[in-house]
N, C-alpha and C positions, 0 to 999 in steps of 0.2 A: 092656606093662610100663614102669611110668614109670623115668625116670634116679635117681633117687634109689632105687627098688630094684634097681638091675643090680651087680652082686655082679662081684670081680676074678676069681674063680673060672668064671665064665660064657663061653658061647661067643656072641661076639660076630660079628654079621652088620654090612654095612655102617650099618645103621641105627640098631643098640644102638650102635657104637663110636663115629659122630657122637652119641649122644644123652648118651652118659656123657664125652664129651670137650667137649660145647656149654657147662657153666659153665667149664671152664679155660680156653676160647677167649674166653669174655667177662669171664671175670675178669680177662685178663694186658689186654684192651682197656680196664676199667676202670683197670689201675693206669698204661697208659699215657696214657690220660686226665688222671693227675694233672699230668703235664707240660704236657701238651699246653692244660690251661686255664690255669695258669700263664703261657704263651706267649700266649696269648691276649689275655688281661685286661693283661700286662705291655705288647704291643704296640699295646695300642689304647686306654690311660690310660695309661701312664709311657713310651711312645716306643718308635723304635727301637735310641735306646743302650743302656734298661735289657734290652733286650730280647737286645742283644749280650751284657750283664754277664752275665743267666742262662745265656746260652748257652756263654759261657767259664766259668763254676764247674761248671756241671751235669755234665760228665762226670767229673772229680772224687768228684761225691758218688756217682754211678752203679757209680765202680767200685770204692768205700768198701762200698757195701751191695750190691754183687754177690757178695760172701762170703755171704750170705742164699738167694742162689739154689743155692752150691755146696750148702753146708750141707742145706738144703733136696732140690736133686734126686738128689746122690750117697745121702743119709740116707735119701729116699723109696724108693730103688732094693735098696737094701740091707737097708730094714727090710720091702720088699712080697717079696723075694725070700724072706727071713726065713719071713714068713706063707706063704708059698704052702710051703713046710717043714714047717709043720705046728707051729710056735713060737711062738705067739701069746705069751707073757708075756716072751722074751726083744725079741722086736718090738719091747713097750711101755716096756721099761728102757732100749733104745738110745737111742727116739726121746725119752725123756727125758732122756738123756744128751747127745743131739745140743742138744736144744733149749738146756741149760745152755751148754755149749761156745761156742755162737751168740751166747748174752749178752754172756760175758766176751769174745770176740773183739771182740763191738760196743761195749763200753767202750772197752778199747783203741784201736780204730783210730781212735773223737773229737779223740784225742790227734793222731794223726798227720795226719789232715784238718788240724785244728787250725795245725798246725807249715808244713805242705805248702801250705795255701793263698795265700797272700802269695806264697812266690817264685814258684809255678806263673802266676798273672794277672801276674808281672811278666814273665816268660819268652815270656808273651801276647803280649808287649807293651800290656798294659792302664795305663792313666796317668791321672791326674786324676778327672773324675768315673764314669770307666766303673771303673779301680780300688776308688775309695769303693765305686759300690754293687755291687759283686762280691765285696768283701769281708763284707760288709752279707748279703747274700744267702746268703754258703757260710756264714758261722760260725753262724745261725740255723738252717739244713739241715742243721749239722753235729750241733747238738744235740740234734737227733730219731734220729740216726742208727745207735744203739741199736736202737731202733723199728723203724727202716727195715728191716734185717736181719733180726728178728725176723718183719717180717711176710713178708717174701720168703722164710725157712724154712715157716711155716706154709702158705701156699700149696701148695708140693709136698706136703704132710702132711693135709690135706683129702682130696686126692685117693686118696694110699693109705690113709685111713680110709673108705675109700666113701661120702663125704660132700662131694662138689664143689660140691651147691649149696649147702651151710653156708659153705662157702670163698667162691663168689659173693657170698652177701648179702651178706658181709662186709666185701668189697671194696666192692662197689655204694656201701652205707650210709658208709662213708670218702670215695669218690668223694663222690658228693652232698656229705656235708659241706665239700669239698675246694671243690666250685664254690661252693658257698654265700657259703662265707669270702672263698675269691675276691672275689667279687661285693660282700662287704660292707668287707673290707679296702681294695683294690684301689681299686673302682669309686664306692663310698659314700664310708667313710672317706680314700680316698686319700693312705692309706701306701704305695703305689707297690710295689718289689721286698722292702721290708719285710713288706707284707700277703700277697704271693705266700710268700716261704717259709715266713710263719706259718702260713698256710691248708693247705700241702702237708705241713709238721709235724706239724699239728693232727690232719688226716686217717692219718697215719704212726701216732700214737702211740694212735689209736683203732682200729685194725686191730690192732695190736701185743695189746693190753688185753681187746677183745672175746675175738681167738682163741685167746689163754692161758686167757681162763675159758671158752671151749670145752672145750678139751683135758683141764682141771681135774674141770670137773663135769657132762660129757656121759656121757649111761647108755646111749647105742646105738652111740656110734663105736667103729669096732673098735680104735682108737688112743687111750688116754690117760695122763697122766701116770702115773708109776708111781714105785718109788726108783731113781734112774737106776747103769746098771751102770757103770762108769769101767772105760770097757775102747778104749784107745789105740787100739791097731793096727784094733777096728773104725771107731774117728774117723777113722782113717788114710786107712785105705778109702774111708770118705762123703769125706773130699777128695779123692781119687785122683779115686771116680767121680763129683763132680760138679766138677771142675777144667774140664769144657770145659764147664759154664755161667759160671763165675770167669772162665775164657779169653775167652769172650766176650765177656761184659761188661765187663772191663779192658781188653781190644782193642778194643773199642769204644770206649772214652775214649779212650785211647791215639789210633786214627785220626780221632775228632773232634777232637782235638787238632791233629792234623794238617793237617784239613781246613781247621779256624780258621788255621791258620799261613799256608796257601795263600792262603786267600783273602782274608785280612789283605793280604797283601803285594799280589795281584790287583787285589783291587775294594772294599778299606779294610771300616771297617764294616758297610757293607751288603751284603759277601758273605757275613759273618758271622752275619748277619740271616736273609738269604737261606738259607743251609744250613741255620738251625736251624729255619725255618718247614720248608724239605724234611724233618728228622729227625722232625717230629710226626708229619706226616703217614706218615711211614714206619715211626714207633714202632706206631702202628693199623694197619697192615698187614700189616706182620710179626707183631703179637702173634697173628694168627689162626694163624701157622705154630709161633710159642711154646705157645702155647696147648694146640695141638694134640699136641704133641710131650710138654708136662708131664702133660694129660689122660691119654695112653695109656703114659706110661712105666712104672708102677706095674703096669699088665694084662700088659706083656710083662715085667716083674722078677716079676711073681708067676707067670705060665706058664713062663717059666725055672725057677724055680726046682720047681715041680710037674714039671718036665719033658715038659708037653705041646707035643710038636712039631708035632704036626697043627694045634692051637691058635697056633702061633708062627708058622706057616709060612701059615694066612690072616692074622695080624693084619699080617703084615709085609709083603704083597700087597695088601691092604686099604687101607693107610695110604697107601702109594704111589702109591696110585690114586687116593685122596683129593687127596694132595699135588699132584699133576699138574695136577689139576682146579683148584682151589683156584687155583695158580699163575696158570693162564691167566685165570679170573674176574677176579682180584687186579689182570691189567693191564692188562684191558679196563678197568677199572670206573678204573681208575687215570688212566688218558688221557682217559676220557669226565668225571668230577669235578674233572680238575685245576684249572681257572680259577674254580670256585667257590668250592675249598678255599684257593686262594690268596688270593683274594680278602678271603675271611671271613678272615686273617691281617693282610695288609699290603694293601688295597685302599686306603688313604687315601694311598698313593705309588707311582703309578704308575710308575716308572721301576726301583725293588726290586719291585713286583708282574711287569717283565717279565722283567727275572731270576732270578727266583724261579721263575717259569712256565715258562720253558725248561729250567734245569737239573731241574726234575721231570720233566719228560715225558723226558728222556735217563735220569736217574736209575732211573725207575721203571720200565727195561725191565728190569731184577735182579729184580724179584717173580715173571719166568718161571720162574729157574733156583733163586733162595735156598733156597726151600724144604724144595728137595731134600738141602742140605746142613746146615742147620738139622735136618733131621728125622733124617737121617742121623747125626749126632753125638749127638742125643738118642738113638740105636737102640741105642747101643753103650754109654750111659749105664744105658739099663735091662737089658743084656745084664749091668751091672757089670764092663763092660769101659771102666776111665777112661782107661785108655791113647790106646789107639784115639780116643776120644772128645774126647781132648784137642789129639792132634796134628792131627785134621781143624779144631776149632776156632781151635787155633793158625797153621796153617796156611792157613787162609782168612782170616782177620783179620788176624794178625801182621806175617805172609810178604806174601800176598798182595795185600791190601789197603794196606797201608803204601808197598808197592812200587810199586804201581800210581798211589797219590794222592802219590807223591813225582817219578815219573817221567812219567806221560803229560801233563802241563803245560808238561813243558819242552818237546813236541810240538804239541798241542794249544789251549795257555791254560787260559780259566778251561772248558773244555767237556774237558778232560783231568781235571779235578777229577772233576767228574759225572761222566764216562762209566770213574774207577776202580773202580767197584763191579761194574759189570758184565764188567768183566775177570777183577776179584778172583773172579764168582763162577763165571766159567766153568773159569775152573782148580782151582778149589778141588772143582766136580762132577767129573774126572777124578778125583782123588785120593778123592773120596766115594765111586763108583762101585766104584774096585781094591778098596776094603779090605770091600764088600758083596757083590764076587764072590769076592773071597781068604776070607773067614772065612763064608762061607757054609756051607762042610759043618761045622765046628768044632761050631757053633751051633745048627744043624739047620732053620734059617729058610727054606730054600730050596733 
């Protein structure tokens, strides 16, 4: 049975759940992609200062269009729970009500990027020419950023239409364009950090475009436009239960934020450099646990809500087991490619290529334990439990993470910087762990 006919409704063996979760793992890879060539082409035709400027706006804009993933996963979970109900036409009115909601937030928030950008690179401490082109770089990102949110809703909504490889090419076909532009902006034309957020723009707003005339005029997906029902308190909901994907991604800025402050004051521009070449590489390795986690939310919100327990109680066994596996691959493979992945970044300066090199390899021993929590926050997402789901989010990023990259430096140095994630994420697996054993009978998962 190929992935494109495995149905939410189906009992899923380890096989079928890798096979219907394989485009959201390569999808969420392709959209971090789009970063990640950005970074690329910026660091090896416009330098490493432009490369610091991206690095200071870009969480910014990340946690501008992480209202897209809320939107997105809370609405997925809600509307798969819906279908498994037995409600198919109230399904198609939400998810067109969510999709409207999504817009007008993503107007709005241009404005506040807009406003927010200037004092936040000044707070950087950015000056002169790293200010110019950071300013250059966000307000051009900022005006796709509509788009942006748009496509990070659509995403989750692929997948609860049982349509995740429509959702891949989609991404794919952006991507590519995404490098293309690059390439010809960047590397040809050499408009520098100008071509970089045109090209990631460009890429934004054809994602955005394609998968609205999906949603429009597709005659198999079991999701599409409809007259949307305006009905709050279910909006309400989709924020509740996608608030720890919002969490995350705003904690995420938030503690890159951070990181940049440290290592500004540490090891000046080039620690700046340095962390943001570690976040590509860690944006692709993590997406395989995001990935994974958007893939199967919609199979456990729609077995939820069918009420099959036998069916919750392997997928949630299944996943785990996946997760584990996944984990330990992730840091083999991670310590075995690091000097090559560095390399192909900042290899033309040696001296940021050996800092760069080291704080990876300390970094990247978090890919044993992340997953767990990632995946775990996503469980209680498709359970439509946003609560839960938010305080494990909040509390691993917020709490934990902030804590940790504020204080093991004052001990440590710049190897207190690196080695706060993997504090952040062993505590934060204690606190994943209580609330899997605590609401285990509630739920009937185990």
């Amino acid at each position: 049975m190929s992935a494109m006919a495995i149905k939410l409704s189906d009992h899923f063996t380890y096989g079928r759940l890798v096979r219907f979760a394989l485009p959201s793992i390569a999808m969420m890879i392709f959209t971090s992609i789009y970063s990640v060539v950005d970074g690329l082409f910026v660091s090896n035709f416009a330098g490493k200062e432009a490369l610091a400027a991206v690095n200071l706006v870009f969480p910014l804009a990340m946690a501008l269009g992480s209202v897209g993933f809320m939107f997105g996963t809370g609405g997925a979970a809600l509307v798969a729970k819906t279908m498994g109900e037995g409600d198919a036409m109230r399904a198609n009115r939400l998810f067109s009500f969510i999709a409207v909601a999504a817009v007008v937030t993503g107007v709005a928030l241009c404005a506040v990027g807009a406003f927010s950008l200037g004092p936040l690179l000044g707070a950087l401490g950015a000056q002169g020419s790293l200010m110019d082109q950071g300013l250059m770089y966000g307000f051009l990102l900022l005006g796709a950023l509509p788009f942006f949110i748009v496509q990070n809703v659509f995403q989750s909504f692929f997948i609860a239409a049982e349509k995740p490889k429509a959702g891949l090419a989609v991404v794919v076909a952006a991507g590519v364009t995404n490098i293309v532009l690059d390439y010809l902006f960047i590397g040809v034309f050499g408009w520098g950090i100008a071509g970089a957020a045109l090209a990631t723009a460009t890429g934004q707003i054809l994602t955005a475009a394609v998968s609205t005339a999906f949603f429009a005029c597709s005659k198999t997906s079991r999701l599409r436009f409809a007259r949307p029902e305006v009905d709050f308190r279910a909006l309400g909901k989709t924020c509740v239960n996608g608030s720890s994907e919002l969490m995350t991604e705003v904690a995420a800025s938030v503690v890159s934020t951070l990181y940049n402050l440290q290592l500004m004051s540490l090891a000046g521009a080039d620690g700046v450099a340095a962390y943001g070449v570690i976040m590509y590489v860690n944006f692709i390795f993590t997406a395989v646990f995001f990935g994974f986690a958007m893939g199967t939310g919609p199979i456990v919100s729609y077995h939820y809500g069918a009420r099959n327990t036998g069916e919750l109680k392997g997928l949630f066994r299944k996943s785990f087991t996946l997760v584990g596996g996944t984990g330990l691959a992730m840091f083999a493979a991670s310590q075995f490619l690091a000097a090559p992945l560095v390399g192909v970044f900042v290899g033309y300066d040696p001296e940021l290529a050996a800092m760069t090199l080291h704080g990876f390899r300390i970094y990247a021993v978090s890919f044993l334990v992340c997953g767990f929590n990632i995946y775990g926050s996503a469980f209680f997402t498709a359970l439509n439990n946003g609560k839960v789901s938010a305080l494990i989010s909040f509390m691993r990023t917020l709490v934990f993470e902030t804590s940790t990259v504020m204080l093991l430096p004052i001990v440590w140095g710049i190897d207190g910087v690196w080695s706060a994630i993997i504090v952040a994420e062993a505590c934060a697996l204690v606190l994943t762990t209580f609330f899997l054993v605590y609401l285990r009978k509630p739920y009937g998962y185990a």
